[in-house]
TORKOL-133475 format. One record per residue (C-alpha): residue number from 1; residue in one letter; chain; x, y, z. Coordinates in steps of 0.1 Angstrom, whole numbers, plus 5000, padded with zeros to 4 digits. Example, Ala and Ser with C-alpha at 12.3 -4.5 7.8 and 13.67 -1.06 7.14 Angstrom:
<atoms>
  nr rest kette east north   up
   1    A     A 5123  4955 5078
   2    S     A 5137  4989 5071
</atoms>
This chain:
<atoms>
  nr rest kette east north   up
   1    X     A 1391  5353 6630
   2    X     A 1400  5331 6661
   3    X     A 1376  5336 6690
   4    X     A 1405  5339 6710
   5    X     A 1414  5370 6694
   6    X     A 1379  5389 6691
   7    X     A 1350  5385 6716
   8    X     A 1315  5389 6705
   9    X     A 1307  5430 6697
  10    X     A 1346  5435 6697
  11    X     A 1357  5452 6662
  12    X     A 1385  5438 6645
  13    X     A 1419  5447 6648
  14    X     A 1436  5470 6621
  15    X     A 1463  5449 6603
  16    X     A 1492  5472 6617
  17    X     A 1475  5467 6653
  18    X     A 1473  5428 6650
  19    X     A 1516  5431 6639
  20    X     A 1516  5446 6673
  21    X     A 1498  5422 6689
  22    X     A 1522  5396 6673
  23    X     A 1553  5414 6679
  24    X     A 1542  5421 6713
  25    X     A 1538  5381 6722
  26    X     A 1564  5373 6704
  27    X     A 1583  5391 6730
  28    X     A 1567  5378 6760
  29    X     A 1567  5339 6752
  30    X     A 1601  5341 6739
  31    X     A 1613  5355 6776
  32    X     A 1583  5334 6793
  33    X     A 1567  5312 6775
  34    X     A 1584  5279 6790
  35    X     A 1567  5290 6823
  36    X     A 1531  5299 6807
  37    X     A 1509  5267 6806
  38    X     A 1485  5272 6775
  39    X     A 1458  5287 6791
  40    X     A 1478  5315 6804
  41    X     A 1492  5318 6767
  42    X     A 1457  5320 6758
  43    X     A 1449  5342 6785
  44    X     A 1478  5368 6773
  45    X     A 1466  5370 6740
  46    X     A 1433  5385 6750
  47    X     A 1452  5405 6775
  48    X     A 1470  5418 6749
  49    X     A 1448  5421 6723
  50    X     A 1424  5439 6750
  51    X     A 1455  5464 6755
  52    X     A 1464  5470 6715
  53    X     A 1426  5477 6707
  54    X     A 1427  5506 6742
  55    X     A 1453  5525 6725
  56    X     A 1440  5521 6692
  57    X     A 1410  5547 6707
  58    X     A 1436  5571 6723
  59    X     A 1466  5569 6698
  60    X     A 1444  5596 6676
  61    X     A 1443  5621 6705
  62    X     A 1470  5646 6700
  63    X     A 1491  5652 6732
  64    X     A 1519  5681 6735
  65    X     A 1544  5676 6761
  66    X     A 1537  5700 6779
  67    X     A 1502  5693 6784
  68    X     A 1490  5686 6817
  69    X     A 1479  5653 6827
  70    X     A 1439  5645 6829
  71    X     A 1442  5637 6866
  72    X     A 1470  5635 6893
  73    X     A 1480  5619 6919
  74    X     A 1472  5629 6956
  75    X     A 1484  5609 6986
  76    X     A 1476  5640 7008
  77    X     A 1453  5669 7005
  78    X     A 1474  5696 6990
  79    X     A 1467  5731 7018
  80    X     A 1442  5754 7003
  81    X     A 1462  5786 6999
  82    X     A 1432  5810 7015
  83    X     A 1435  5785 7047
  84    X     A 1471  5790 7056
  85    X     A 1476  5777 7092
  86    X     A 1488  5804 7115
  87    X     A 1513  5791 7140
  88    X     A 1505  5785 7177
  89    X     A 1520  5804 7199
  90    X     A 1527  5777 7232
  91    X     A 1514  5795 7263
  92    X     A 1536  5795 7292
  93    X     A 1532  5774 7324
  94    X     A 1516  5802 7346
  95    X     A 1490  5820 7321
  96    X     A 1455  5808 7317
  97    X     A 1438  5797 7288
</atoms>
């Protein structure tokens, strides 16, 4: 097998995962490759071969749609219920703290 294709310790590719390696470059040089110098064609192949051979490993994991996800995003801690904030009451001018 082309080096390009396998690194060292890498198992091959199933024959139906290399047709979607193929079919998957196929696409991309036919929309890019007049802009990809040959490295970077070289360079997606193991990007995509990398890719294939990742979901090779997860495809057998059955997954129900209404499953949750493994983890999720948080931009902002979500409020613990038990610590609801209590709302401040503004003291007028003439009392003291």
């Amino acid at each position: 097998m082309d080096s390009v294709l396998q690194t060292q310790g890498e198992p091959e590719l199933s024959g139906q995962a290399q047709a979607e390696v193929e079919a998957k470059l196929q696409h991309i040089f036919a929309k890019y490759g007049d802009r990809l110098s040959d490295d970077q064609k070289k360079l997606m192949r193991r990007t995509v071969t990398s890719h294939v051979r990742m979901l090779e490993a997860i495809r057998p994991i059955p997954v129900a749609n209404g499953d949750a996800p493994a983890t999720v995003l948080e931009l902002v801690p979500l409020p613990r219920r038990s610590q609801k904030k209590t709302p401040r009451v503004k003291k007028s001018l003439g009392e003291k703290e």
